[in-house]
N, C-alpha and C positions, 0 to 999 in steps of 0.2 A: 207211794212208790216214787223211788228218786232216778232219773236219767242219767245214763252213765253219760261223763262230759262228752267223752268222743260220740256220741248221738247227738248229742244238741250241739256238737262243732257243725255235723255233717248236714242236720237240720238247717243250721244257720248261713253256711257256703248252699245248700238248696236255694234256699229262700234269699240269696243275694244275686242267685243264677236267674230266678225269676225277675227280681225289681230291676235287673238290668237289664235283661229280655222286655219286660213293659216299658221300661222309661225307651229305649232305642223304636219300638214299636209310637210310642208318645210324641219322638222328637220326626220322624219319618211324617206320621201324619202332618204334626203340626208346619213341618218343612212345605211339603205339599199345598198346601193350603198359601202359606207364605210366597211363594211361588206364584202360585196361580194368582192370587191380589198385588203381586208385582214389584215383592221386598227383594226379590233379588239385584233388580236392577238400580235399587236406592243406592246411592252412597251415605253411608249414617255410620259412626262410630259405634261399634257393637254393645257400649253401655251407652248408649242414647234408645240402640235399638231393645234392650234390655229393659229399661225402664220404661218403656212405651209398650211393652209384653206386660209388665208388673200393673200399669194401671190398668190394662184391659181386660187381667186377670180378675183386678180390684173390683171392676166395673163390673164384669159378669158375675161377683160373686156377692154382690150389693153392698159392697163397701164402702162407697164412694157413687157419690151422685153423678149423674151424667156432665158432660161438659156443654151439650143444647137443652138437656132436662131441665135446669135451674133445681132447686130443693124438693118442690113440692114433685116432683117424675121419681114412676114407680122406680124401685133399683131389685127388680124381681129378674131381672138378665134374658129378658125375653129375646129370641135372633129376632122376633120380627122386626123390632126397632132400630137395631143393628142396619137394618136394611134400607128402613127410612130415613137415619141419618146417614147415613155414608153410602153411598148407592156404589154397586161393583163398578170399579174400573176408576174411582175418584182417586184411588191414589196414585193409579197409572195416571192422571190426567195429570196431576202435579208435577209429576216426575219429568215430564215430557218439557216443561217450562222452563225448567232449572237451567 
């Protein structure tokens, strides 16, 4: 049984109403978060800040070994480590210097 096209248009403007509805729900968290660890108040050119989002993507998706891990640390993206390296409010400390 074959779909007539205007279904699978109407299918596919559905299903584009969703991934934009997830990604804007995606980008709000993520903001939030960026926020409260104190990226609002950085000055950084947005492909600086771009690519420091890309390795951390890297990093929690065990792409890429830690930058205090050395080779042999696990790259299983646990938060807890997350925590032991960079303790909250480290990059607010930095900011503060500049």
């Amino acid at each position: 049984m074959k779909k007539p096209t205007s279904k699978i248009r109407d299918e596919i403007a559905r299903l584009q109403e969703q991934l934009k509805l997830a990604e804007t729900r995606e980008a709000e968290r993520i903001g939030r978060i960026a926020l409260k660890a104190g990226l609002g108040e950085v000055e950084i050119d947005e492909s600086e800040l771009q690519a420091a989002f890309e390795e951390l993507a890297k990093r929690f998706r065990g792409g890429k070994a830690r930058p205090n891990g050395g080779k042999g640390a696990s790259n299983n993206g646990e938060g807890g480590t997350l925590s032991a390296q960079h303790p909250p409010g480290a990059a607010e400390g930095r900011t503060g210097e500049a």
